[in-house]
C-alpha positions as CSV (number, residue, x, y, z in Angstrom):
1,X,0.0,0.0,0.0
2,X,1.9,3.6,-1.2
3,X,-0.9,6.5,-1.4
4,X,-0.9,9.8,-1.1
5,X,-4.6,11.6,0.9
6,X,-5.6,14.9,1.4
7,X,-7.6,15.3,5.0
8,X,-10.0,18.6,5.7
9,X,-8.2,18.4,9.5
10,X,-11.3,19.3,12.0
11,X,-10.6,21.6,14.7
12,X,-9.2,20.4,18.0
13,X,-7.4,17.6,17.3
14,X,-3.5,17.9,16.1
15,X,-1.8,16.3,12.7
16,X,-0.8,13.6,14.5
17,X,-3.9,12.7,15.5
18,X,-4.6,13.3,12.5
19,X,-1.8,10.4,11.5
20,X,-2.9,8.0,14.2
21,X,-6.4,8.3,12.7
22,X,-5.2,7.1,9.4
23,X,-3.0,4.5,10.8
24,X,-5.7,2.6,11.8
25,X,-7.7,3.4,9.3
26,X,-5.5,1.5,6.4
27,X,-3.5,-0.8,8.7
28,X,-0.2,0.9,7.9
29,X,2.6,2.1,10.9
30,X,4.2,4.2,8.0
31,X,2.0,7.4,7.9
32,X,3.4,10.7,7.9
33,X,2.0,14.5,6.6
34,X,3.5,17.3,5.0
35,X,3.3,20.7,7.1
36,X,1.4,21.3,10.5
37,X,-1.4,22.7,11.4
38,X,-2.2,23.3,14.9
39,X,-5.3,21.8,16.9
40,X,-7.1,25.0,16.5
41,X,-6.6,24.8,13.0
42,X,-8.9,23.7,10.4
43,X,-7.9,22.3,6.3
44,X,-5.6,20.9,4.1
45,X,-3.9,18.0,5.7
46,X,-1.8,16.0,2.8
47,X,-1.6,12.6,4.2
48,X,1.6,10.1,2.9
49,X,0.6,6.5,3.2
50,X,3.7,3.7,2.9
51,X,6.6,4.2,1.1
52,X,4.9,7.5,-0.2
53,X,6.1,8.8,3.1
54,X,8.9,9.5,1.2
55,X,6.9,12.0,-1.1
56,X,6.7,14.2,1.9
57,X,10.4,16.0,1.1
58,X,8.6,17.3,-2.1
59,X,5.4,18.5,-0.8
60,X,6.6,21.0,2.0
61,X,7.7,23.8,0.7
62,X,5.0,25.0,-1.2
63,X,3.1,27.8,-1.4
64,X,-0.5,28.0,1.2
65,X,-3.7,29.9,0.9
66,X,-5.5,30.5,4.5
67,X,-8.6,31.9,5.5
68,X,-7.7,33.6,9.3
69,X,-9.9,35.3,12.1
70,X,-7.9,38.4,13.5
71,X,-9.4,39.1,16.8
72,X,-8.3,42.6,17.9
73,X,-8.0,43.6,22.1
74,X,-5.2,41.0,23.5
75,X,-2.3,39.1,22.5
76,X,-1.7,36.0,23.9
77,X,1.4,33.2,24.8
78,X,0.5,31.3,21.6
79,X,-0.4,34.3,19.4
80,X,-3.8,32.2,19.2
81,X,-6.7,31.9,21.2
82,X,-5.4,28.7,23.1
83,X,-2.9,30.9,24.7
84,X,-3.2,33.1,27.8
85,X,-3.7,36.8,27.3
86,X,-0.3,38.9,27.4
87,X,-1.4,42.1,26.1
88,X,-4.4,43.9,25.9
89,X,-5.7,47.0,24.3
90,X,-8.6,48.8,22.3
91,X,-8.9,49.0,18.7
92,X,-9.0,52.6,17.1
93,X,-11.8,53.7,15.2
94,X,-10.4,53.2,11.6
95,X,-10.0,49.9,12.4
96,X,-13.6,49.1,12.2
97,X,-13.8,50.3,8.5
98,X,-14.2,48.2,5.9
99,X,-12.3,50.3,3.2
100,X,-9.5,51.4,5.8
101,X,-9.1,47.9,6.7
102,X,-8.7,46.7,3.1
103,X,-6.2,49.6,2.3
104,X,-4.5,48.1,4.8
105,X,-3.9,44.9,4.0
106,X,-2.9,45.6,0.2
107,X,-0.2,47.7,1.7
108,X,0.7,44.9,3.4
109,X,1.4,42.7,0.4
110,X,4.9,42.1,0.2
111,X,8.4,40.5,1.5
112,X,8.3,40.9,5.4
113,X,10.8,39.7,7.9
114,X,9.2,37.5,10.5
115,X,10.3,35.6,13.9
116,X,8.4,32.0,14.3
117,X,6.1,32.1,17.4
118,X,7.4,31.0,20.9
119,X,5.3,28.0,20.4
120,X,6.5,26.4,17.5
121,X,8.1,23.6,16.2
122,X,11.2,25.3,15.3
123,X,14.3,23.4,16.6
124,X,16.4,25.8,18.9
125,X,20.0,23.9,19.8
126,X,18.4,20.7,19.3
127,X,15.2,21.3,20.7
128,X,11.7,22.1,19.6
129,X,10.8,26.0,20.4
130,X,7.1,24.8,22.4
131,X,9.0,22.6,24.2
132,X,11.7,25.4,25.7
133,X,8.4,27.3,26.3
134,X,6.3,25.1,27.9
135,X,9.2,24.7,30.4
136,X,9.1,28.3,30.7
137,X,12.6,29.3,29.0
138,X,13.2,32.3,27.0
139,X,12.8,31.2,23.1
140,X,15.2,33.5,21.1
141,X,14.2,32.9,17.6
142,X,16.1,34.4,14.4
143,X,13.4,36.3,12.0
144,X,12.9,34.8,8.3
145,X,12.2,36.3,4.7
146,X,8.6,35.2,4.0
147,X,6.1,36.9,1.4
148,X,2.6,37.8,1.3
149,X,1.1,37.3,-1.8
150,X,-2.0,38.4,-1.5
151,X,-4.2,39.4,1.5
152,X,-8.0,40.4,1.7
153,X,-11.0,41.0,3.6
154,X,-13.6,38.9,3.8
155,X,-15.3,40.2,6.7
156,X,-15.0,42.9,9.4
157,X,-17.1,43.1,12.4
158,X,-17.5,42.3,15.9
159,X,-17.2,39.1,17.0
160,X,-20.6,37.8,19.0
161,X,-19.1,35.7,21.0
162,X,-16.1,37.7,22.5
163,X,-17.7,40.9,21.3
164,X,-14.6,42.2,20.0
165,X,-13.6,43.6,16.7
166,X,-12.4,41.2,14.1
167,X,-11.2,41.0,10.5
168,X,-11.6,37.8,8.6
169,X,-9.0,37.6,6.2
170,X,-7.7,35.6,3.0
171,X,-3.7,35.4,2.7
172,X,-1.9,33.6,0.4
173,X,1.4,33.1,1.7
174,X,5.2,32.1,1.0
175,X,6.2,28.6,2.3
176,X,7.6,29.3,6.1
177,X,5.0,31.3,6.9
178,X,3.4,31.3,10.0
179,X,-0.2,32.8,10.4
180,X,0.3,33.6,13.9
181,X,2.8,35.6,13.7
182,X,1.9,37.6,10.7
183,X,-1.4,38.1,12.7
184,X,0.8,39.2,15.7
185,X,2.8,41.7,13.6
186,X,-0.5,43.1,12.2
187,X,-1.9,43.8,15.8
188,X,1.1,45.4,16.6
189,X,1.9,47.7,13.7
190,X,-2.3,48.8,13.7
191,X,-1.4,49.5,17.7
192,X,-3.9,47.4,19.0
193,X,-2.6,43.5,19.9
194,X,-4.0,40.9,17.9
195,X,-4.2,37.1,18.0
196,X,-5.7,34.0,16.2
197,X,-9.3,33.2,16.7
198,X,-9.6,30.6,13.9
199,X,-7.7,29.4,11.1
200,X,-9.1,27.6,7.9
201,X,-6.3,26.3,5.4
202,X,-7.9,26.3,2.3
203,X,-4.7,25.4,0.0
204,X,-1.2,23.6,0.1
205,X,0.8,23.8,-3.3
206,X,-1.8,22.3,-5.8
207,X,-4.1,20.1,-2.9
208,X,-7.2,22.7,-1.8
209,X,-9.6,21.8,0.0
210,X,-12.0,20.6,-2.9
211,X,-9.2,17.3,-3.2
212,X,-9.7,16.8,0.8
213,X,-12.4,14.3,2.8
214,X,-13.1,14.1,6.3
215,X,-11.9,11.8,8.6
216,X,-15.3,9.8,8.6
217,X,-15.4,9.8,5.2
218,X,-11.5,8.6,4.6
219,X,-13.0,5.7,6.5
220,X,-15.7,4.6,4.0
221,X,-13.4,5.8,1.0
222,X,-10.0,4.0,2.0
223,X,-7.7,3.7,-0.6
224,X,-10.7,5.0,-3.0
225,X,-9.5,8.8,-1.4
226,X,-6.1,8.3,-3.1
227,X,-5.0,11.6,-5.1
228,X,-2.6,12.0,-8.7
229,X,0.5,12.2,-7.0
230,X,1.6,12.7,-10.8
231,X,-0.9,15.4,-10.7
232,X,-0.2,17.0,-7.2
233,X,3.6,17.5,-7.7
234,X,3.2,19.0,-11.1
235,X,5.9,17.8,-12.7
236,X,6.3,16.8,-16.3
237,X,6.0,13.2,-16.0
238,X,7.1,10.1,-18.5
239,X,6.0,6.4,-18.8
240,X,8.8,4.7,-18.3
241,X,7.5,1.2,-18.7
242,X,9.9,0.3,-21.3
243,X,13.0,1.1,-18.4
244,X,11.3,-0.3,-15.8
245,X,14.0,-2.7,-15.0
246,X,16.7,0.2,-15.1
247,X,14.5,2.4,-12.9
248,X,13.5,-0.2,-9.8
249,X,17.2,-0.1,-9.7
250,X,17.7,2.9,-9.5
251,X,20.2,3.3,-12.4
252,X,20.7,6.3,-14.3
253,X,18.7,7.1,-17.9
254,X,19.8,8.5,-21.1
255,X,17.8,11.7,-22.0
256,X,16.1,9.7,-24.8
257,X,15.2,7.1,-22.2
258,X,12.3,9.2,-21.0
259,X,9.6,11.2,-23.7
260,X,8.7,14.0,-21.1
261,X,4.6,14.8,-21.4
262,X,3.1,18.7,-20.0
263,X,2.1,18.3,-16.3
264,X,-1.7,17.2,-15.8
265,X,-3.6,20.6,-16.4
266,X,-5.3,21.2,-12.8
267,X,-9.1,20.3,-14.2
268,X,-7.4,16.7,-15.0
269,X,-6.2,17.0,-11.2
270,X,-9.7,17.5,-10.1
271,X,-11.5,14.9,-12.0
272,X,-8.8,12.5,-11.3
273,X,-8.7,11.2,-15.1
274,X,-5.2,9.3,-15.3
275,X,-6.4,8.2,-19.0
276,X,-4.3,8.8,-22.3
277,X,-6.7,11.5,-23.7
278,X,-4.6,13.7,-20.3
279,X,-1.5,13.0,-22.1
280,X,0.2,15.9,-24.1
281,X,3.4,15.6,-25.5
282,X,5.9,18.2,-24.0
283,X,8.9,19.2,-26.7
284,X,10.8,21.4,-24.1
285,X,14.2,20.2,-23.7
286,X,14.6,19.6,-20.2
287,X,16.3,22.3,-18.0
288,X,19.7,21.4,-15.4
289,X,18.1,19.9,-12.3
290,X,14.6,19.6,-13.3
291,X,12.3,17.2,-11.4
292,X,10.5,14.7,-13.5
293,X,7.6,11.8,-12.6
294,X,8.0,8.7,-13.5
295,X,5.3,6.4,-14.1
296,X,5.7,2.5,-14.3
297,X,2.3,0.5,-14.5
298,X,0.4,3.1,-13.8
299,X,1.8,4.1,-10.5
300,X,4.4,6.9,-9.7
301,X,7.7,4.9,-9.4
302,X,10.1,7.3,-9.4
303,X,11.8,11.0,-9.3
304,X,14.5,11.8,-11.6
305,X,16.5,14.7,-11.7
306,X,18.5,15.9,-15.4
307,X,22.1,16.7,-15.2
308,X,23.1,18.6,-18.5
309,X,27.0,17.6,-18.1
310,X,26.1,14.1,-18.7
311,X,23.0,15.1,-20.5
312,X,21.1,12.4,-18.3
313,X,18.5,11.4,-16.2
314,X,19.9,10.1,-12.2
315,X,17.4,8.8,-9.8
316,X,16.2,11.5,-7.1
317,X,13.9,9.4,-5.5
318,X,12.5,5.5,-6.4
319,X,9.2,4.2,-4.9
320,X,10.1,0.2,-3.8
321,X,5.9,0.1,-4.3
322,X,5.0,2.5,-6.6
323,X,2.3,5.6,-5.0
324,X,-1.3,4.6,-6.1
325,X,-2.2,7.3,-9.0
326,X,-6.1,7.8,-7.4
């Protein structure tokens, strides 16, 4: 068994619960996903099932989409609202304007330099930054180049609950990001602090939320929930049928060994159609380093990378069971 799953993770329970869930759910100890998301986050969940856990190196560093609740009046330990209030102030008026808001937010479209939250899973000297917090040590984390893309309003308004002013927003974000802090930041350059009241992610890389299934239903679906992994990576991809025996072994290809086809166009993606009317020839010479999917049987085998010195194809990664196409 070698799958890849997209989950829609509900809130309150953490990706590896998340994991344990599907562990059971196909019989398999090797079950790993690609990029947290924390209890009080909803979304996209890529699950790797089998030797697809080995997929995962490819799938984190992609681009995400998120739809995030700004709650204005308090920051708190975990820049969320699990946390304990730290801070607390009033929002000014502008705040509660729809247009003022939204001029905000397209200003804030751009590179930004950003420190990870206290509580996250960033290793400090060895050790996971919660865990130094939890234990109540000071977590002195370097800032990193990430990149809003875009960022909108959805909604502004006052929260019935809590009663106090909040912005729902869209952001589509740099890998790296974290939401928490950019909603952190926000609170603090608008001078009123700011935390996380909900997170939805909505996209990670090509997976959205229209490729995901709830946990109940991954257990009717099984195997029957299995995504394109040709598809997700987006990749050009080749059949490599005819080299099958060079490729389990991992050997190395001639550039003629593998007739390169465009990647699967995203409505292919959706409909899940793996059948030759999908295939269009691609007559782009391939480029130094460029990932390509290989398909044996149906089933992604392999990775191979080109190297234009030797003007060859050299195994990146090879699938001992080849990842279910869906």
């Amino acid at each position: 068994m070698s799958l890849l799953v997209a989950v829609d993770k509900p809130a309150g329970m953490s990706s590896h619960d998340v994991v344990n869930r599907a562990r059971r759910i196909f019989g398999e100890r090797r079950v790993g996903h690609t990029g947290t998301l924390d209890p009080l986050a909803t979304g996209v969940l890529p699950i790797c099932v089998g030797p697809a856990t080995r997929f995962d190196q490819y799938m984190t560093g992609h681009d995400k989409r998120y739809r995030v609740t700004i709650e204005f009046g308090c920051e708190t330990t975990t820049d969320d609202a699990e946390g304990e209030p730290t801070v607390s102030g009033s929002p000014d008026g502008w705040l509660y304007d729809d247009d003022r808001a939204r001029e905000f937010l397209a200003g804030y479209v751009g590179p930004h330099e950003q420190v990870p939250p206290q509580y996250s899973a960033v290793k400090v000297d060895g050790k996971r930054a919660y865990q130094l917090a939890r234990s109540g040590n000071a977590v002195d984390l370097e800032p990193r180049r990430i990149e809003v893309y875009e960022a909108g309003l959805a909604q502004c308004g006052i929260d019935e609950q809590s009663g106090r002013l909040s912005w729902s927003v869209d952001f589509s974000v740099s890998k790296g990001t974290y939401i928490r802090s950019l909603v952190r930041d926000i609170g603090r350059e608008v001078g009123c602090p700011a935390h996380v009241a909900a997170l939805q992610r909505r996209a990670a890389g090509r997976i959205s939320l229209e490729d995901c299934v709830s946990l109940e239903s991954l257990e009717n679906l099984g195997v029957s929930a299995a995504l394109d992994p040709v598809a997700v990576l987006g990749f050009r991809y080749a059949f490599g049928d005819d080299a099958e025996k060079a490729i389990c072994s991992g050997s190395a290809l001639a550039r003629a060994d593998l007739a390169l086809n465009e990647r699967l166009p995203l409505d292919k993606e959706r409909s899940g159609c793996t059948c030759m009317s999908s295939v269009v020839r691609s007559d782009e010479l391939p480029k130094q380093g460029e990932l390509v999917s290989v398909v044996v049987g149906n089933r992604l085998k392999a990775l191979y990378s080109y190297d234009g010195p030797s003007d060859a194809w050299k195994p990146a990664c090879v699938f001992n069971v080849g990842v279910m196409r869906g």
